[in-house]
C-alpha positions in Angstrom: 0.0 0.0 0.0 1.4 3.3 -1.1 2.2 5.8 1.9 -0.3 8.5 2.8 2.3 11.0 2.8 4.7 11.4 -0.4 7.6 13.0 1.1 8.0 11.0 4.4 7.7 7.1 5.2 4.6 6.8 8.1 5.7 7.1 11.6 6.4 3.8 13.9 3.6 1.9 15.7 3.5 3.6 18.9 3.1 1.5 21.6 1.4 3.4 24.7 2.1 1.3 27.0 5.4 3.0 26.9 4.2 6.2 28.2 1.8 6.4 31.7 0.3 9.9 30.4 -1.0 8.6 27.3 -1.8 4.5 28.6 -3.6 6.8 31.1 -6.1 8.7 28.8 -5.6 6.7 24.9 -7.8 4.0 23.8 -9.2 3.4 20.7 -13.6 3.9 19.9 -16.0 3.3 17.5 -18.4 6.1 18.6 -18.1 8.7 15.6 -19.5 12.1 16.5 -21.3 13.4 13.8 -19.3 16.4 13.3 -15.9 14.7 13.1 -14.3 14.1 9.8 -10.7 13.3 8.0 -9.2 15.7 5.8 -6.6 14.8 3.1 -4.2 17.0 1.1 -3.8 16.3 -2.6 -0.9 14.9 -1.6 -2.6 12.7 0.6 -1.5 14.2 4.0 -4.2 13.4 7.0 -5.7 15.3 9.1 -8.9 16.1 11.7 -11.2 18.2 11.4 -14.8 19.3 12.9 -18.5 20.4 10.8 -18.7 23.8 11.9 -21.6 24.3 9.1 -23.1 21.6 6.7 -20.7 23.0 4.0 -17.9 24.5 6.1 -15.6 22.8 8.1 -12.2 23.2 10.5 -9.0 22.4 11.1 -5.2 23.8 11.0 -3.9 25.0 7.9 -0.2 23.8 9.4 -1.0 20.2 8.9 -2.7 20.3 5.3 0.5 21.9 4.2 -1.2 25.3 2.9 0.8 27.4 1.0 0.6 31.4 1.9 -0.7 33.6 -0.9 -2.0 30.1 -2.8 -5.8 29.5 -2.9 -5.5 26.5 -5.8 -5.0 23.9 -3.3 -7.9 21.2 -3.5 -8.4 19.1 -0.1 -11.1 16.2 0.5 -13.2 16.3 3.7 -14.9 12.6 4.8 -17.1 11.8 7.4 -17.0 8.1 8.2 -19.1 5.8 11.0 -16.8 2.7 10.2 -14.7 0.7 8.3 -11.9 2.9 8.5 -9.2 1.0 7.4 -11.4 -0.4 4.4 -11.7 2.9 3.3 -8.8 4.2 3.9 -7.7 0.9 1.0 -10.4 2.1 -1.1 -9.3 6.0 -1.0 -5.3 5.1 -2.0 -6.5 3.1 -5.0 -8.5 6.2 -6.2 -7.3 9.6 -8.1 -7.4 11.9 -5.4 -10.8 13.6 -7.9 -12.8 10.6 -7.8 -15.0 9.6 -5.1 -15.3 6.3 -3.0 -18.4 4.5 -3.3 -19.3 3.7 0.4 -22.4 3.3 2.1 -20.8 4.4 5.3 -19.2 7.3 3.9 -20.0 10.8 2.5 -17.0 12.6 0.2 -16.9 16.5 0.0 -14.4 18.3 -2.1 -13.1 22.2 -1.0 -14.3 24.9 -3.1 -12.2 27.5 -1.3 -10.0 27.9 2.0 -10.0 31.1 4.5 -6.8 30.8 6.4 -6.6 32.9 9.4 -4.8 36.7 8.6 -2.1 36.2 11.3 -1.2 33.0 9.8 -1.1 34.3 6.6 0.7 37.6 8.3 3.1 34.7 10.3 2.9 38.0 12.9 1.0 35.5 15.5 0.7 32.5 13.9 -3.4 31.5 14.8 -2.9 27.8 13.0 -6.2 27.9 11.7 -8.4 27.0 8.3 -11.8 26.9 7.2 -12.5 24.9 4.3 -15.4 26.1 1.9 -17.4 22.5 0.5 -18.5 22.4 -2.9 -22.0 20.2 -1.0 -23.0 20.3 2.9 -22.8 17.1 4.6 -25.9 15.3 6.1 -25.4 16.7 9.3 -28.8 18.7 11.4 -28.1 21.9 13.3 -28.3 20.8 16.7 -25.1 17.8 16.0 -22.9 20.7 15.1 -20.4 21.8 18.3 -21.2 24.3 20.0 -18.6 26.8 19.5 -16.5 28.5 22.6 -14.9 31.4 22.5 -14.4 31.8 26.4 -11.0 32.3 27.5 -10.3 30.5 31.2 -7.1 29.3 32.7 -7.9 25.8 33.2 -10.1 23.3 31.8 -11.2 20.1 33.2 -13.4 16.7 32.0 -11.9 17.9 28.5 -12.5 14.9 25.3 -10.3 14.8 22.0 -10.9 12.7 19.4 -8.5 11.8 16.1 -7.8 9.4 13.3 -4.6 7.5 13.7 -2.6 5.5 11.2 -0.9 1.8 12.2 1.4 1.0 10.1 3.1 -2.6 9.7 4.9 -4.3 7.6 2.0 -5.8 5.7 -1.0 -3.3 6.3 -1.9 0.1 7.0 -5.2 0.3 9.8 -6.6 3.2 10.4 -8.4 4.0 13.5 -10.5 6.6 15.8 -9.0 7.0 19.0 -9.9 9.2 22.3 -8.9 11.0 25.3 -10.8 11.5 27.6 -11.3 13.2 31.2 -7.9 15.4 31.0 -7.2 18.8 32.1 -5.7 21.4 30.1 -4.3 25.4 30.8 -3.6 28.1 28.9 -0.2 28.8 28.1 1.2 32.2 26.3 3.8 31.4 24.0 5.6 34.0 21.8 4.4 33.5 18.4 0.5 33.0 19.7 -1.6 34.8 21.9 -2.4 31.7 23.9 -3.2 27.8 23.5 -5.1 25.1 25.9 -1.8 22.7 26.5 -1.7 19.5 28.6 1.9 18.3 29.8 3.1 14.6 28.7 5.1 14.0 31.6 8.7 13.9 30.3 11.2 15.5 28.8 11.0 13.9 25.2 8.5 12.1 24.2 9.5 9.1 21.3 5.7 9.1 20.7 4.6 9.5 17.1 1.4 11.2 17.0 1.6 12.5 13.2 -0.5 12.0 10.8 -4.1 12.2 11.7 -3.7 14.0 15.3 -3.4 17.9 13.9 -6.7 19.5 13.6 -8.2 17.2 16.3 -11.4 18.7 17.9 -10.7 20.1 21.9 -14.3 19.0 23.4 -15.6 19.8 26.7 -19.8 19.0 26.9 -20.3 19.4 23.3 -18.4 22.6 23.4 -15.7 23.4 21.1 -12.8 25.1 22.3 -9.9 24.7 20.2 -7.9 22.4 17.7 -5.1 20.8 17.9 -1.7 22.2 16.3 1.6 21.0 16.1 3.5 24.0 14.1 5.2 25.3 16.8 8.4 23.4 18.3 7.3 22.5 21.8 4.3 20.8 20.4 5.9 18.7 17.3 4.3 15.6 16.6 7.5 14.1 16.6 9.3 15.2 20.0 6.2 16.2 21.6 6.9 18.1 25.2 3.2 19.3 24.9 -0.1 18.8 23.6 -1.6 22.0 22.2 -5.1 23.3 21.4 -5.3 26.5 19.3 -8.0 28.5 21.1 -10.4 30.3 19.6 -10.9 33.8 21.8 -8.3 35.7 19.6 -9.8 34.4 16.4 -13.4 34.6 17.1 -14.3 37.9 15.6 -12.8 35.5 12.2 -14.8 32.8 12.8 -18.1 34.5 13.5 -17.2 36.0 10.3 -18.1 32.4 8.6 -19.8 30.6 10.9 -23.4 31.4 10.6 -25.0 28.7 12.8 -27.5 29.2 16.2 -25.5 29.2 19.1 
C-alpha cells in the first residue's frame, strides 16, 4: 500500500504502554460524533477536522501543508461511521478527484479555504483554516459543536478525538482514538496569543502522533474550544513536550465571520 504521505515514510507503531500519560487517557472507539471528519491533502496528507456548518468545516492549515498567498490547493473532507481502514484501502486506489463509493461514507471536495490573517501575516501564527465545501454534509443543526470562544485558565473533563494511522509491515489500519477526562491550561507562547496545553510527563517524548492527530477537535460538553496544532516546536508531533489546542478567543471575531449557525 502506497504511503499516505509522499515525502515522508509513516511514523512507527507507537506502543502506549510505553508512556503512563497517554496509557492513562488513549484507547481506541468506535463512537463517531457526527461532526468529526478526516481531511486529506492532494498529496494525501491526513488530518482532523470538525463540521462547523453543513458546507464548512475546520482544522489547522499547518498540517494540510497550505501554502501562503495560494488559494489553488484542492483538499477532500470525509465523514465516516466505520470501516476505517477499508476505506482508507479504497481511498489510495483512487485519483485523489474521484470519489469512493461507500455506504458508510459521505465525500466532499473544498471549493475555497480562509486561512486565518495572522497566519497568513506569520505575525502570531493562529494555525487555523476553514474549508469552503462544494456540497453540505448530512449533518442537522443541533449535532454541530457548540462553538466557545471563552478564555479561562484551566479546563477540566476535557475529550479529543482523532484518526490515527498503524502502520506494519503488511498493512496500513486506520483508526479513531480518544482522550478523555484530562485537564488542560492556557499557556502564552511567543508566536501566539495563547493555547489550551496538557503536559506529557517527560522531557522527550518518542511518541509519534503524526498523521491524523493535527486539527483534532478540543471537546468539553459538546463545546468546542480549540484544535489541535503541532507547528510550533514545543508541540511537534514528533518530539512532543506538549499537547496543544489553538483557542479560539483571539480568532473569534474570524470565525463568527463564517460561521453562521445558532449558538
Amino acid at each position: 500500500m502506497p504511503n499516505l504521505k509522499r515525502v515522508n515514510e509513516l511514523p512507527p507503531k507507537t506502543d502506549s504502554k510505553d508512556h503512563p500519560t497517554l496509557r492513562k487517557i488513549e484507547m481506541e472507539t468506535n463512537v463517531v460524533p457526527p461532526y468529526l471528519i478526516m481531511l486529506f491533502s492532494e498529496e494525501m496528507v491526513l488530518c482532523t477536522g470538525c463540521i462547523v456548518m453543513p458546507d464548512l468545516v475546520i482544522s489547522t492549515a499547518s498540517c494540510l501543508d497550505v501554502q501562503v498567498n495560494r488559494n489553488d490547493e484542492k483538499f477532500l473532507a470525509v465523514k465516516i461511521t466505520s470501516s476505517f481502514t477499508e476505506y482508507l484501502k479504497e481511498r489510495l486506489k483512487k485519483p485523489f478527484e474521484e470519489s469512493v463509493n461507500m455506504t458508510n461514507v459521505e465525500e466532499r471536495r473544498s471549493l475555497e479555504y480562509y486561512l486565518h490573517p495572522q497566519y497568513l501575516a506569520r505575525v502570531q501564527d493562529i494555525d487555523l483554516v476553514l474549508i469552503k465545501l462544494n456540497h453540505p454534509f448530512d449533518i442537522k443543526e443541533n449535532e454541530l459543536p457548540k462553538m466557545s470562544y471563552g478564555k479561562t485558565k484551566e479546563l477540566r473533563n476535557c475529550t479529543t478525538l482523532y484518526f490515527a494511522l498503524n502502520s506494519t509491515k503488511d498493512e496500513t489500519k486506520l483508526t479513531l482514538k480518544t482522550r478523555e477526562n484530562f485537564m488542560v491550561s492556557l499557556w502564552h507562547f511567543l508566536a501566539v496569543p495563547s493555547m489550551y496545553c496538557f503536559d506529557l510527563g517527560q522531557t522527550k517524548s518518542t511518541t509519534h502522533l503524526c498523521p491524523g492527530v493535527s486539527g483534532s477537535p478540543l471537546i468539553r460538553f459538546n463545546e468546542l474550544w480549540g484544535i489541535a496544532s503541532f507547528s510550533f516546536p514545543i508541540c511537534d508531533c514528533n518530539e512532543i513536550y506538549f499537547y496543544c489546542f489553538i483557542d479560539f478567543f483571539a480568532a473569534q471575531k474570524w470565525l463568527k465571520t463564517y460561521i453562521k449557525v445558532k449558538q
